[in-house]
Residue frames as qw, qx, qy, qz and C-alpha x, y, z in Angstrom:
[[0.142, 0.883, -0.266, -0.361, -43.76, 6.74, -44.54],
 [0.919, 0.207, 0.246, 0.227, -41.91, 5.30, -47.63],
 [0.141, -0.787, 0.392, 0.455, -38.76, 5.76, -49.28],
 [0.829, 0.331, 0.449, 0.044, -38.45, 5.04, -52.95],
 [0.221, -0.815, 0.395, 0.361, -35.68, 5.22, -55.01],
 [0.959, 0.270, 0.023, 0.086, -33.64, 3.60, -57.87],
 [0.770, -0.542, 0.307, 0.139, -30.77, 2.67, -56.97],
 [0.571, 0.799, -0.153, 0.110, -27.32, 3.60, -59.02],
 [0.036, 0.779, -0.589, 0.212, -24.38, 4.03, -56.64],
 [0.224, -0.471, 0.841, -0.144, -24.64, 0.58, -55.16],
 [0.246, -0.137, -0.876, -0.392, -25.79, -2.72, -55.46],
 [0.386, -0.553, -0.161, -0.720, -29.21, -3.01, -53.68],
 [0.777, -0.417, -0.407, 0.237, -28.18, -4.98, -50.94],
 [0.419, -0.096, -0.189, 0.883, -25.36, -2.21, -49.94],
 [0.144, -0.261, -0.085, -0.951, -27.77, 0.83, -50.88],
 [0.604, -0.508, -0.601, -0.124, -30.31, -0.64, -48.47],
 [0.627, -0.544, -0.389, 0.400, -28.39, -0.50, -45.92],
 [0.175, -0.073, -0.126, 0.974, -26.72, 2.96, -46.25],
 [0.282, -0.417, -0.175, -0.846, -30.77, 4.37, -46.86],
 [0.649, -0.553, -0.520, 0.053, -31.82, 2.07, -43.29],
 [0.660, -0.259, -0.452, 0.541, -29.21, 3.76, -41.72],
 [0.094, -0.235, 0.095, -0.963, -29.62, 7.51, -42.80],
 [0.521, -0.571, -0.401, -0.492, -33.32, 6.86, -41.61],
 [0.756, -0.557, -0.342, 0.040, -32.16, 5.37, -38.04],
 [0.016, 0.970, -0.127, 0.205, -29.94, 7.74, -38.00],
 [0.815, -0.330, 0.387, 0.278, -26.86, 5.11, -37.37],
 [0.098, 0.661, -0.683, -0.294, -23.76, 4.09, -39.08],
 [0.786, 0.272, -0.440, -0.337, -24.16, 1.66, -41.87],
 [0.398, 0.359, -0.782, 0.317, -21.47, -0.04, -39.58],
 [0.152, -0.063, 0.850, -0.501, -23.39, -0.43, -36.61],
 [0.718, 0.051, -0.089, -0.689, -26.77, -1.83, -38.07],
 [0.726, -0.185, 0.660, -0.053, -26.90, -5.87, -38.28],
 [0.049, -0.393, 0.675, 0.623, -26.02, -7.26, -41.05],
 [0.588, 0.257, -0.125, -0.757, -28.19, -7.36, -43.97],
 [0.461, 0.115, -0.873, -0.104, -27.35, -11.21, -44.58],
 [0.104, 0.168, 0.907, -0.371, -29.18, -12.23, -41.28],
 [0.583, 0.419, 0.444, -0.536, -32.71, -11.19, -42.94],
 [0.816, 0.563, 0.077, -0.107, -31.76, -12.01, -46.82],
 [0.736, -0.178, 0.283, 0.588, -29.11, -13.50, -48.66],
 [0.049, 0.739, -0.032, -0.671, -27.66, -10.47, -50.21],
 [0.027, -0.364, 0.755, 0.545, -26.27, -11.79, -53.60],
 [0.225, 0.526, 0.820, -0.002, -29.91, -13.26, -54.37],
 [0.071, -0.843, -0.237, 0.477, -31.08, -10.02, -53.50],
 [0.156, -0.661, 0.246, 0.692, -28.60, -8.40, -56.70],
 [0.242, -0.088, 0.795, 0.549, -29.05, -11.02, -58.44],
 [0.061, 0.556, 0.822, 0.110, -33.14, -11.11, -58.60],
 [0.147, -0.377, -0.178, 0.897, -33.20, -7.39, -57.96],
 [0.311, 0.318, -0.307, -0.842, -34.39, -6.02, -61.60],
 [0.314, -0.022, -0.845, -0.432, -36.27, -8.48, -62.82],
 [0.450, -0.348, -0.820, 0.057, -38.45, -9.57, -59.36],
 [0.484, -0.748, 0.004, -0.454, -40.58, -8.29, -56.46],
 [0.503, -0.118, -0.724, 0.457, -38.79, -9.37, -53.19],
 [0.408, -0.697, -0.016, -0.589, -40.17, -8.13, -50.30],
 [0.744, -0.183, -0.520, 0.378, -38.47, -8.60, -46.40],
 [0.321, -0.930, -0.100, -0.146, -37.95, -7.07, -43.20],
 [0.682, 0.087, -0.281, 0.670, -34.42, -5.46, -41.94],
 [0.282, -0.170, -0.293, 0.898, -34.08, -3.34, -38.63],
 [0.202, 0.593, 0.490, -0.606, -37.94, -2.82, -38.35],
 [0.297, 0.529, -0.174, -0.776, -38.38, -1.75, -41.77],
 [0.709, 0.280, 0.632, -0.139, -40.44, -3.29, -44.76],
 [0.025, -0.437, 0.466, 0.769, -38.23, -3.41, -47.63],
 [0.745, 0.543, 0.358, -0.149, -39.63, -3.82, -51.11],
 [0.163, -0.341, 0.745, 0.550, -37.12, -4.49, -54.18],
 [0.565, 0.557, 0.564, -0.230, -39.09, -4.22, -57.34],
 [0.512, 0.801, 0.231, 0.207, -37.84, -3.93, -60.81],
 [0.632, 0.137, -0.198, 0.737, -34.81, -2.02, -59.23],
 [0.269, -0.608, 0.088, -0.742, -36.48, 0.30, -57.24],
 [0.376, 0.028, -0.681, 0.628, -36.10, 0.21, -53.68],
 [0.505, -0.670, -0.147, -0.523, -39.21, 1.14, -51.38],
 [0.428, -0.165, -0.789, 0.408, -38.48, 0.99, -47.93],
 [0.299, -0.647, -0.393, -0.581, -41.13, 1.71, -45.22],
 [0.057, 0.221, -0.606, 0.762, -40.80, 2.51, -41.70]]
């Protein structure tokens, strides 16, 4: 199941995590932090322009062009 989105209210390192956590049904606060699988600030900087693709808390994100896919 995917979740795909474009991303407005935060950067896409922060709006990651707040759409990992409504899925796992946690607080953004108790997930690990998003820096121990990518370096966020890459991640904002290469955001719109690049594919990235990594895993955080079981899930296979995709960052593409500013759209956010994340799969479960």
């Amino acid at each position: 199941m995917g979740n795909l989105t474009k991303s407005t209210r935060h950067s896409p390192a922060l709006e990651i995590v707040y759409r990992v956590a409504e899925m796992e049904e946690r607080d953004p606060l108790d997930l690990p932090p998003i820096y121990d699988s990518v370096d966020p600030e890459a991640l904002d900087d290469l955001a719109e322009s690049n594919e990235i693709q990594f895993e955080y808390v079981g899930h296979k994100i995709t960052v593409d062009s500013g759209t956010i896919r994340i799969d479960q």
